[in-house]
N, C-alpha and C positions, 0 to 999 in steps of 0.2 A: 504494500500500500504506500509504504515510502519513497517507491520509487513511481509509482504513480502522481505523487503529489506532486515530485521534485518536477516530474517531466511536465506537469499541467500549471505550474508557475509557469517556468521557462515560456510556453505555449502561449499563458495571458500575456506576457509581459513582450510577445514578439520576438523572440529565439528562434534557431532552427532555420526553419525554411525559408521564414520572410522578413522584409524591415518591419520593425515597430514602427508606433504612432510617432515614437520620440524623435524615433529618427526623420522618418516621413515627413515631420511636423517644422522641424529646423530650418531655423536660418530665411522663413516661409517672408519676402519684404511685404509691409504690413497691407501696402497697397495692391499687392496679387491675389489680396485672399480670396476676393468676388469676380474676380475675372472666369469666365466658364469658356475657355480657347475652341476653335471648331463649332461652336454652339452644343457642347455638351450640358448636360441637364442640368448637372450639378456644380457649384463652386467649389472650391478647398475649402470654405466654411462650411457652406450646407452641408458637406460629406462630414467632418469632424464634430461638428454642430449635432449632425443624425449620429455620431458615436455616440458623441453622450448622453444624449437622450434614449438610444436603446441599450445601453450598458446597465443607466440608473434604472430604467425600467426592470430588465431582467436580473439587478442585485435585488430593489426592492421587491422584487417576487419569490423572492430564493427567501426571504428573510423574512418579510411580514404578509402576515394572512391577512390582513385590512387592506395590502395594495390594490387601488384598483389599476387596471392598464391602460394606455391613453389610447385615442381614436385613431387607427390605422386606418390608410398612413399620414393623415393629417396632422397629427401631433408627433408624428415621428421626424418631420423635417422643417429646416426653418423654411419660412418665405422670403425671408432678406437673404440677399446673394454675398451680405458682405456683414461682418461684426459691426457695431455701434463705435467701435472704440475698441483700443490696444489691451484696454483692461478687462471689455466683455471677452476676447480672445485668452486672455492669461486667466480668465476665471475658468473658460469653457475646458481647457487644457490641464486645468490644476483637480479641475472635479473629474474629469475622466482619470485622472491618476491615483486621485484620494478612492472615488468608487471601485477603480479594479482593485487596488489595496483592498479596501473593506470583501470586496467578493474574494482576494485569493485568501484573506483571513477564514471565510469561511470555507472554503476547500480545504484548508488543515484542519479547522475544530468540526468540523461535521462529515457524518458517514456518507460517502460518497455516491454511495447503491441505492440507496432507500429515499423511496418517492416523498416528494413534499407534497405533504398534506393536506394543501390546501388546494395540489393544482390536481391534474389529470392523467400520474405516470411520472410527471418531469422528476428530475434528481437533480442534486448540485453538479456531477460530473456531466449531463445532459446541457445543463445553464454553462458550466464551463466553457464546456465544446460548442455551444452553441455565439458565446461572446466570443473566442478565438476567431470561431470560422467566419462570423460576423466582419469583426473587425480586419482579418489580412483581408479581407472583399474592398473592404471600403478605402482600407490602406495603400492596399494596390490602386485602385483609383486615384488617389492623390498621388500617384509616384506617377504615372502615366500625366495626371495635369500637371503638373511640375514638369517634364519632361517636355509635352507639348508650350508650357510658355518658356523652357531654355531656362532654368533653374532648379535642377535636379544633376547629381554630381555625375 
């Protein structure tokens, strides 16, 4: 089980196979964030912006039987193409980090097999796997915009 744990940090935190968020996220000049290059759908905000928003969602579901879930996919993305300000970006970036923290806390203190009780089947290792595969989706996206506007290494 220990070696299951170690590999499903590694997993959230962006190991392995693909860039993390952290990396993906760097060095991003604040004025590219709502650029959508080609007329792709999404910005480098709206895609980070949709991290955090379904990361919070599927921690607070892992956790509390009171969550309710928001209206898909209407509350899952922003409508602004661009952050408010340097500080709505460092908040949005700092809560995707604090919340995977809180979720990989709970992949160590909870049994990893055994369905939460409140949902339909799901497990922590389910919610695990399921914010990983989430976010290299959306991760890669932003490495592909970053490449399409010439600011990716």
């Amino acid at each position: 089980m220990k070696a299951l744990i170690e590999e499903l940090k590694i997993l959230l935190n962006g190991g392995g196979a693909h860039v993390g968020l952290k990396d993906a996220t760097a060095d991003i000049p604040f004025d590219l964030l709502g650029e959508r290059p080609h007329n792709l759908p999404y910005s480098i905000w709206q895609l980070v912006e949709h991290i955090r928003i379904a990361q919070w969602d599927m921690l607070e579901f892992s956790r509390d039987s009171r969550h309710k879930s928001l209206k898909w996919p209407d509350e899952y993305w922003p409508k602004e193409t661009a952050p408010a300000d340097k500080s709505t970006w460092d908040k949005t970036l700092k809560q995707i980090d604090d919340d995977l923290n809180a979720f990989i806390e709970l992949v160590q203190t909870k049994d990893l097999y055994e369905p939460i009780a409140h949902g339909n089947g799901q497990s922590i290792l389910r919610e695990a796997l399921q914010i990983a595969d989430h976010g290299a989706y959306h991760i890669a996206e932003i490495v592909v915009i970053r490449r399409l506007l010439g600011i990716w290494k």
